[in-house]
MIMI-918135 format. One record per residue: x negated, y negated, z of N, C-alpha, C in turn; residue in three letters; residue number from 1. Coordinates in nm, 4 decimals, padded with zeros to 6 digits. Layout:
N
nxx X, nyy Y, nzz Z, caxx X, cayy Y, cazz Z, cxx X, cyy Y, czz Z, type ALA, seq NUM
...
//
This chain:
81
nxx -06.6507, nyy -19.8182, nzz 14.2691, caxx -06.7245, cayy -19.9356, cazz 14.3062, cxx -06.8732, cyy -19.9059, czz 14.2949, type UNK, seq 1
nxx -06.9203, nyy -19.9974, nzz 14.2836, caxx -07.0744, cayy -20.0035, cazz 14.2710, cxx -07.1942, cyy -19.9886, czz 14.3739, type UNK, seq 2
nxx -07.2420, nyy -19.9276, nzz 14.4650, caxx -07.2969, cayy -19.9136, cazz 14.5946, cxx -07.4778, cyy -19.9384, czz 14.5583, type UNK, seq 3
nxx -07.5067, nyy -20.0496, nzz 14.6370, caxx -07.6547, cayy -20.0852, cazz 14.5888, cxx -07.7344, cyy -20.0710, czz 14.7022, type UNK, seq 4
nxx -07.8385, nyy -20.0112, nzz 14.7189, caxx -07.9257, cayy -19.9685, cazz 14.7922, cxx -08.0626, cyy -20.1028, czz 14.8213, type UNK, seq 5
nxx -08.1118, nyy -20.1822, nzz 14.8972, caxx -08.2257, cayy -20.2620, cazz 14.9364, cxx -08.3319, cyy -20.1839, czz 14.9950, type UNK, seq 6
nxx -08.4592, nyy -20.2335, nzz 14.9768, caxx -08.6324, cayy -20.2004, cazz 15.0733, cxx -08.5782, cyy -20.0191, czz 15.1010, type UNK, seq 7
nxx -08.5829, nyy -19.9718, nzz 15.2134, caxx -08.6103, cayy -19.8860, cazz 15.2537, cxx -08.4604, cyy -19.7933, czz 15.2821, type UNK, seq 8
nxx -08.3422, nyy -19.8655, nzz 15.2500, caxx -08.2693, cayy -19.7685, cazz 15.2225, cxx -08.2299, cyy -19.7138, czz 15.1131, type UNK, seq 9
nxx -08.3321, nyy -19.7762, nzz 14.9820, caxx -08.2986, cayy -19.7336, cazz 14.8528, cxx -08.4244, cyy -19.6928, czz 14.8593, type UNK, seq 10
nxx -08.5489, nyy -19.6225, nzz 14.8983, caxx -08.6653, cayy -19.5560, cazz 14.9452, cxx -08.5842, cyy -19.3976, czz 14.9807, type UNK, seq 11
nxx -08.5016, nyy -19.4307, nzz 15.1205, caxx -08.4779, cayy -19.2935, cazz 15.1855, cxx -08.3428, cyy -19.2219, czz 15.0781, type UNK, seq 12
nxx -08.2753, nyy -19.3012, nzz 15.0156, caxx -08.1681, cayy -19.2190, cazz 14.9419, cxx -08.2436, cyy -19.2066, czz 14.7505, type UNK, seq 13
nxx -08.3252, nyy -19.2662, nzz 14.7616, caxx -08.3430, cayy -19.2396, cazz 14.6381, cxx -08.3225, cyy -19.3119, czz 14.5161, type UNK, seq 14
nxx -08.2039, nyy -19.3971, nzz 14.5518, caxx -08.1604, cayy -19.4648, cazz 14.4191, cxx -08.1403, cyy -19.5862, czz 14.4561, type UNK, seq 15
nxx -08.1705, nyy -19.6523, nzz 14.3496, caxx -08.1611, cayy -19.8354, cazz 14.3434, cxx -07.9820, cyy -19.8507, czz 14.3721, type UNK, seq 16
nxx -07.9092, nyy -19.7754, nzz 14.2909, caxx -07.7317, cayy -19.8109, cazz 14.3048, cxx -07.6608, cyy -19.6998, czz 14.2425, type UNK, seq 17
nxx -07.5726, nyy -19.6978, nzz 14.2742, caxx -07.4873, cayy -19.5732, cazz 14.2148, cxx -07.3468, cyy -19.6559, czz 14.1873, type UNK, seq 18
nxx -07.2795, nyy -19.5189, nzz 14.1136, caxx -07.1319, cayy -19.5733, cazz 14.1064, cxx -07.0065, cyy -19.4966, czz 14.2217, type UNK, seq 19
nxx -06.9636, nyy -19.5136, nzz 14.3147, caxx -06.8903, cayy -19.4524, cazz 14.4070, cxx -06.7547, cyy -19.4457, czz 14.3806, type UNK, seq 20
nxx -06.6829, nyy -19.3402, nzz 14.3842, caxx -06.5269, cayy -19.3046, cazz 14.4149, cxx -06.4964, cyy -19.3028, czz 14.5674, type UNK, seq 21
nxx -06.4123, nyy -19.3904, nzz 14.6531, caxx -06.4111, cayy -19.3442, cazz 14.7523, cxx -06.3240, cyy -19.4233, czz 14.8262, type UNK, seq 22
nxx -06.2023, nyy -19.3650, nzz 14.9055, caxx -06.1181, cayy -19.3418, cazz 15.0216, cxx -06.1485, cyy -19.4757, czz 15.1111, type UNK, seq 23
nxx -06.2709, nyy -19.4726, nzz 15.1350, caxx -06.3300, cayy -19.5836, cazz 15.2776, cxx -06.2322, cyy -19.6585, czz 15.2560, type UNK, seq 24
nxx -06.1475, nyy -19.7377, nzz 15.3409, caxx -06.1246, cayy -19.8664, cazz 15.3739, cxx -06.2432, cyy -19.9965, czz 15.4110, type UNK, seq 25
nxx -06.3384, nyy -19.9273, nzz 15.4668, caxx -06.4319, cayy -20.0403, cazz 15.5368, cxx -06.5776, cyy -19.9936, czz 15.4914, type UNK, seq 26
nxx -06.7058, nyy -20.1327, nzz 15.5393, caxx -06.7922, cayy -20.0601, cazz 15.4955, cxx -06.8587, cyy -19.9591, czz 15.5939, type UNK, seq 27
nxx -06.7829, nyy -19.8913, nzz 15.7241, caxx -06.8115, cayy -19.8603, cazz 15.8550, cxx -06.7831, cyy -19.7029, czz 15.8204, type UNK, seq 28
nxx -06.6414, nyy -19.7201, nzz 15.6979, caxx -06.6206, cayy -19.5774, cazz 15.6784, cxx -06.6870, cyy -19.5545, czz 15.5261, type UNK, seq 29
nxx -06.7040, nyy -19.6384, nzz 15.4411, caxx -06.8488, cayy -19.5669, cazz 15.3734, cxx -06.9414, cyy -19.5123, czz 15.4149, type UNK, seq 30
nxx -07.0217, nyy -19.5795, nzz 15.5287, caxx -07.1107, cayy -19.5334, cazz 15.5582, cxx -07.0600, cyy -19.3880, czz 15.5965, type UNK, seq 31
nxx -06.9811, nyy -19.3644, nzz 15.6925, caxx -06.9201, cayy -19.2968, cazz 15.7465, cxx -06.9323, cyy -19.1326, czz 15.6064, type UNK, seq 32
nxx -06.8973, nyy -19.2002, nzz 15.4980, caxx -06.8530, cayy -19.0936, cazz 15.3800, cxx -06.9803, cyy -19.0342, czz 15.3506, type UNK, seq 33
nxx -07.0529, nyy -19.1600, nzz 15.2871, caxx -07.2013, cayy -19.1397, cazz 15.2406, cxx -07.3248, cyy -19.0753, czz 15.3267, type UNK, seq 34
nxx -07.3122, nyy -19.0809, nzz 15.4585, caxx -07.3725, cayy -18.9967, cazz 15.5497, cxx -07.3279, cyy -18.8809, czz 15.5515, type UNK, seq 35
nxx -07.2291, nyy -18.7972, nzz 15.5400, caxx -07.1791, cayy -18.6342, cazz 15.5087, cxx -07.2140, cyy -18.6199, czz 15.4062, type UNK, seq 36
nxx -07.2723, nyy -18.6888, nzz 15.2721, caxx -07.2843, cayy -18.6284, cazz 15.1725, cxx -07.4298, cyy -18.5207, czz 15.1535, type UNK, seq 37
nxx -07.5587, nyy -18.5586, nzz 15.2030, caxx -07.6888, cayy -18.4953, cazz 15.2427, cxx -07.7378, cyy -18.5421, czz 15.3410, type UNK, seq 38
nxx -07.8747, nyy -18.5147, nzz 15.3818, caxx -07.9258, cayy -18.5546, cazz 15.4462, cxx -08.0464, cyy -18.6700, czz 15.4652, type UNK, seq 39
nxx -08.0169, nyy -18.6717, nzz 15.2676, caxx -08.1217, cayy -18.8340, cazz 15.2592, cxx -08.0310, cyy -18.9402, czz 15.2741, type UNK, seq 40
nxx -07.9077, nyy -18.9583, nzz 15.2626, caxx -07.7963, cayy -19.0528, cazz 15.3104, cxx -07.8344, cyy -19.0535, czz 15.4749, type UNK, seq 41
nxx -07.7442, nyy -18.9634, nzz 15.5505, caxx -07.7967, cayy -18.9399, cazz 15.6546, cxx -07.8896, cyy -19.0485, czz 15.7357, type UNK, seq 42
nxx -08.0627, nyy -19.0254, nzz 15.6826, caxx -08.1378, cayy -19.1029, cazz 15.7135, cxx -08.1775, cyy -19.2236, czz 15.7100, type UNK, seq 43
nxx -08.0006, nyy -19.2690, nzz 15.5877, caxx -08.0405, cayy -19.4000, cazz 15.5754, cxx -07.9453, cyy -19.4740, czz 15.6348, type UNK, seq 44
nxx -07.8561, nyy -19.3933, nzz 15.6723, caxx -07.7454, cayy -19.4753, cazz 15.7303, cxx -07.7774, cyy -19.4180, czz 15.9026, type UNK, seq 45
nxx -07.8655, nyy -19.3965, nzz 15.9524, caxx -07.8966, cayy -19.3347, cazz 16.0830, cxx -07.8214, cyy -19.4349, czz 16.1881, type UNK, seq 46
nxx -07.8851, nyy -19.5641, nzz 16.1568, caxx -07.8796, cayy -19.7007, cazz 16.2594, cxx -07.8028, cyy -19.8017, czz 16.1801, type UNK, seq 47
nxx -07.6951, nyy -19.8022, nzz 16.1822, caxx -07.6300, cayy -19.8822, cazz 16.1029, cxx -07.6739, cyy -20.0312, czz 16.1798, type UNK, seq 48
nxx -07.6639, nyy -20.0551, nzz 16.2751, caxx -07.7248, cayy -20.2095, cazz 16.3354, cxx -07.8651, cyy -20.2187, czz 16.2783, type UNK, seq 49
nxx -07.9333, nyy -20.1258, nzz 16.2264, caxx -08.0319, cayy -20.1901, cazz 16.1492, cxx -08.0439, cyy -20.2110, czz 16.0177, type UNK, seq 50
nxx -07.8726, nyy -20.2381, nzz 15.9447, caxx -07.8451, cayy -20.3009, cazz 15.8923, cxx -07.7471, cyy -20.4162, czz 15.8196, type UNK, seq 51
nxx -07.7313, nyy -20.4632, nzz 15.7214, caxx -07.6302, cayy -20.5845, cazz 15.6601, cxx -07.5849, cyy -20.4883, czz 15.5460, type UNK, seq 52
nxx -07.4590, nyy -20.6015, nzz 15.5549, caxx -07.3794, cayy -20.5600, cazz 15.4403, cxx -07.3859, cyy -20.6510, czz 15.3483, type UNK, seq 53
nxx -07.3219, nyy -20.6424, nzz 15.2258, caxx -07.2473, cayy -20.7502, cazz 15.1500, cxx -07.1732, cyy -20.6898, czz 15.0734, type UNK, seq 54
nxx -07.0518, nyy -20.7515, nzz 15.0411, caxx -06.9860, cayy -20.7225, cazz 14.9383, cxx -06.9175, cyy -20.8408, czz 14.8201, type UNK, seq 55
nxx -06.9362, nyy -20.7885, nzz 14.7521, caxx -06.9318, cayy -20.8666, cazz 14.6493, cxx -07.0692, cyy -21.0019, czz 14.6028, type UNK, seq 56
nxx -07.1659, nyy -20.9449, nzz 14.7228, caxx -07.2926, cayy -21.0619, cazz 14.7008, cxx -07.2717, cyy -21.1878, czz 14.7876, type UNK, seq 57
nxx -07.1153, nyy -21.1527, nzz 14.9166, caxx -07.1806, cayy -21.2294, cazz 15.0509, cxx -07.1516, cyy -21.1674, czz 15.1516, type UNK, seq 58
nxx -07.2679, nyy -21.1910, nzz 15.2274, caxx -07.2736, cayy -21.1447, cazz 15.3563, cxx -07.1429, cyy -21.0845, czz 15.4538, type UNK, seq 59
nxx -07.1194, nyy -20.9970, nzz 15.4912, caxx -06.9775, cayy -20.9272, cazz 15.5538, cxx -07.0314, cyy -20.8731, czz 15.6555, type UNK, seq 60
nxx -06.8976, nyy -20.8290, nzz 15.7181, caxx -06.8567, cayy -20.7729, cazz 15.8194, cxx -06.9011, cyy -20.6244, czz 15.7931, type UNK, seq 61
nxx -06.9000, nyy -20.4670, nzz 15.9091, caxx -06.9140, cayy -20.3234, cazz 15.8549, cxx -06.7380, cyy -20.3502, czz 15.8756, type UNK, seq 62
nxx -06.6851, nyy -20.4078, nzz 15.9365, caxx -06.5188, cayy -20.3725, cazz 15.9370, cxx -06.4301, cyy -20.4482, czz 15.8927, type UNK, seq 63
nxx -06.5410, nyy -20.5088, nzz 15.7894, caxx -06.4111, cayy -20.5973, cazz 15.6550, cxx -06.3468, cyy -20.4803, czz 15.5325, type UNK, seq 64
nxx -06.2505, nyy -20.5579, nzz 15.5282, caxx -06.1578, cayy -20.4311, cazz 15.3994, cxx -06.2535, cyy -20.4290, czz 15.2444, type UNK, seq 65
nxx -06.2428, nyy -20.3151, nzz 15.2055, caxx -06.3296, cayy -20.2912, cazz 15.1104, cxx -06.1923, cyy -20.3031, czz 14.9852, type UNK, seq 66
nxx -06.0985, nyy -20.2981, nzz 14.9954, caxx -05.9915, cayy -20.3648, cazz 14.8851, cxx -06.0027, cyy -20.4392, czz 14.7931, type UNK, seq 67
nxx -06.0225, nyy -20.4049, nzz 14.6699, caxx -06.0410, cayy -20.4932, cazz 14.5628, cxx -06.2149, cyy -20.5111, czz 14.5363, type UNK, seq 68
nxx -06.2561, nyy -20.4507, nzz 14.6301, caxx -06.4196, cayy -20.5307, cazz 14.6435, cxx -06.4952, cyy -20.4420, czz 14.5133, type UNK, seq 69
nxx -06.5744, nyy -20.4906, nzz 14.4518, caxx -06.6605, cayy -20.4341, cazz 14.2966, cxx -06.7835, cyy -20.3704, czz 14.3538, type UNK, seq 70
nxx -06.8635, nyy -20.4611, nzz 14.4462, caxx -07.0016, cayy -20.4070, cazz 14.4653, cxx -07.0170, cyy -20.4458, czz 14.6248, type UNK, seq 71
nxx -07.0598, nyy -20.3149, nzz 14.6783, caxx -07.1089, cayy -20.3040, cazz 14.8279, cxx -07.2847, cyy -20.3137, czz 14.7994, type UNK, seq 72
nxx -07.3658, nyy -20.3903, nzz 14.9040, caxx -07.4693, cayy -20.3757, cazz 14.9169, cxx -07.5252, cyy -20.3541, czz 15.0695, type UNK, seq 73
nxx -07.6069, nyy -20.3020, nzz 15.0735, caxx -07.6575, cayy -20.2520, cazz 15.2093, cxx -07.7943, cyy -20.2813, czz 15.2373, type UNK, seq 74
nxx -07.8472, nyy -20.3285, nzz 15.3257, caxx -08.0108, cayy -20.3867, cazz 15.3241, cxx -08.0412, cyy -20.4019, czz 15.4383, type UNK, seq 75
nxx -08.1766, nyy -20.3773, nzz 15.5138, caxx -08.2152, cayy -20.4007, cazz 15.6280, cxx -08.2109, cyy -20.6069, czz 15.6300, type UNK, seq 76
nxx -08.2269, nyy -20.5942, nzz 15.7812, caxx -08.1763, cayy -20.8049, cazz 15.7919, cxx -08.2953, cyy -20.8774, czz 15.7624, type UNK, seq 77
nxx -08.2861, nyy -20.9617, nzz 15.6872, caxx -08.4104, cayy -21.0190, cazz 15.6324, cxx -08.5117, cyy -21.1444, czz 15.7419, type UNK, seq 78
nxx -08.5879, nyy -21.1731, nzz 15.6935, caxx -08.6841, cayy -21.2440, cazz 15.7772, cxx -08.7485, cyy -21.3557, czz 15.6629, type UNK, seq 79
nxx -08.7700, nyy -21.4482, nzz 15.7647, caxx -08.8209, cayy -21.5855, cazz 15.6513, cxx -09.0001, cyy -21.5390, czz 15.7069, type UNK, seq 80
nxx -09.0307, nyy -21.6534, nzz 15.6583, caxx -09.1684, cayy -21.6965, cazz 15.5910, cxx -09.2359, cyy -21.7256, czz 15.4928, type UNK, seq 81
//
């Protein structure tokens, strides 16, 4: 699957998106995966309440099933003006 990075958590890991192999059922246990991998993951997944998900390009749950899903995105919560 496709894992896309937003603002400042594609700052602390480095990359705009990658391509992922991975086990997770949810996006609670991605994070879960992608935080053991270093320690610039780590820092980006520190506070998960300070951030959103999406998958597939709408807004989700961290403990919706990642089954079938193409592209996870991850982004701090946005603000109007």
């Amino acid at each position: 699957m496709e894992v896309v990075y937003f603002a400042w958590v594609r700052e602390r890991i480095g990359l705009p998106r990658e391509s992922v192999t991975t086990a997770a059922a949810t996006p609670r246990a991605l994070i879960a995966e992608l935080s053991a991998r270093e320690p610039r993951y780590a820092a980006a997944f520190a506070d998960p309440s300070a951030l959103r998900v999406a998958l597939d390009r709408k807004l989700s749950d961290f403990d919706a099933p990642l089954a079938g899903v193409r592209e996870v995105a991850f982004f701090p919560p946005m603000t109007g003006g």
